[in-house]
C-alpha angles and dihedrals in degrees: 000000000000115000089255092049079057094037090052093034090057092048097054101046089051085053096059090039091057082048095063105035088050100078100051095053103113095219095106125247086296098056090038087051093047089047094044087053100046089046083051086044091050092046108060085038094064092038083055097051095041088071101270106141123241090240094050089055090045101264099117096141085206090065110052095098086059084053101046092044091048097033091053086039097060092034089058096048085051089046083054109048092045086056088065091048105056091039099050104081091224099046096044094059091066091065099053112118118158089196101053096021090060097041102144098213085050087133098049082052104054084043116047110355100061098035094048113026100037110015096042090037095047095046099046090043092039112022099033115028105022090039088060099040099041115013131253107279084048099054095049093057077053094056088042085056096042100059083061101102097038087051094058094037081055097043085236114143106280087214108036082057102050090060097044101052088035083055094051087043084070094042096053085046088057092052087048096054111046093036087051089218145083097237102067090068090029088067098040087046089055099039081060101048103045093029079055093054091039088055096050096051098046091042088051095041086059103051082050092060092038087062104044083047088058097048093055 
C-alpha cells in the first residue's frame, strides 16, 4: 500500500474506533459531544499538517459562498419537507415518539447537542478528513458503520440504520463536492438532524393533546 492508502486505512480504522468507544464514556451527552468535536477538530488539524491541502478537506475560503448557497438550499428543501410531514395526519404519525419527543433537555439538545456534537464532529470527521483521505463513496460506508453502536444502544435496526445514514453519507458527499466546501453538507446535516427532533416533538405533542382532547 502507498503512504496515503495507510494513512486512510488507519484513519479510518481510529474513526470507528472513537464510534464505538463514544457511547460507553461516562462524561453525559455534554462531555461525549465535546469529545466527539475536539477528536473532529484533531483530526482535520493532523490531516492538515500532514500535507493535505485547506481546499481537499473543504476549507477553500473561495469557496464558502458555494457552501453557504448549496448548504441553506438543501437545508430549506429539508425544513420543508419535515413541515409536511408534521402537518399531514398520516405522515405525522410516523414521528411520535413519547421517549425522544418528551426529552427534557430537548432545547439544550437542539442547541447545543446536535450542532455541535454530531453536525461539527461528523463533518470534520466525514466531509472533511475521511472525503480527502479516502474518497467520498468510501467515507460514507465509514458513517454507515459508525452509527452501529448508537443504533443498538438505542434498540434502532442495526441495519436499517447502517444504510440510511451510509446513504446520507453520500448525500452529504455530494453536497460536499459540488459545493467545494464543508458547509454545504454541514447545514443540511444539521437542517436533518434538528428539523428531525423538531418533528418529532411537535408530531408527539400533538397526539398528546389529540388524546386529552378525546378524553374529555
Amino acid at each position: 500500500m502507498t503512504t496515503g492508502t495507510w494513512r486512510g486505512v488507519v484513519a479510518s480504522a481510529a474513526t470507528l474506533a472513537l464510534g464505538a468507544a463514544l457511547p460507553a464514556v461516562r462524561t453525559g451527552p455534554r462531555g461525549r459531544g465535546m469529545l466527539s468535536a475536539a477528536a473532529g477538530t484533531g483530526a482535520v488539524l493532523l490531516t492538515r499538517a500532514s500535507g493535505v491541502d485547506a481546499a481537499a478537506l473543504g476549507f477553500d475560503p473561495a469557496r464558502v459562498r458555494d457552501g453557504l448557497r448549496w448548504g441553506i438550499g438543501a437545508a430549506t428543501a429539508v425544513a420543508a419537507g419535515y413541515v409536511v410531514a408534521v402537518t399531514v395526519p398520516g405522515l405525522r404519525t410516523h414521528f411520535v415518539d413519547e421517549v425522544r419527543g418528551n426529552r427534557a433537555d430537548f432545547y439544550e439538545w437542539i442547541g447545543v447537542h446536535i450542532p455541535v456534537g454530531t453536525v461539527l464532529a461528523e463533518e470534520l470527521l466525514f466531509r472533511s478528513m475521511l472525503t480527502a483521505l479516502i474518497g467520498p463513496v468510501p467515507q460514507a460506508l465509514v458513517f454507515g458503520l459508525w452509527h452501529v453502536r448508537p443504533a443498538m444502544i438505542e434498540g434502532d435496526s442495526v441495519a436499517g440504520t447502517v444504510v440510511v445514514t451510509g446513504l446520507s453519507g453520500l448525500v452529504f458527499a455530494w453536497l460536499r463536492g459540488r459545493s467545494g466546501s464543508v458547509l454545504a453538507p454541514a447545514l443540511a446535516h444539521l437542517a436533518v438532524n434538528v428539523g428531525g427532533a423538531v418533528a418529532v416533538r411537535v408530531a408527539t405533542g400533538r397526539a398528546a393533546k389529540g388524546t386529552h382532547e378525546r378524553r374529555d
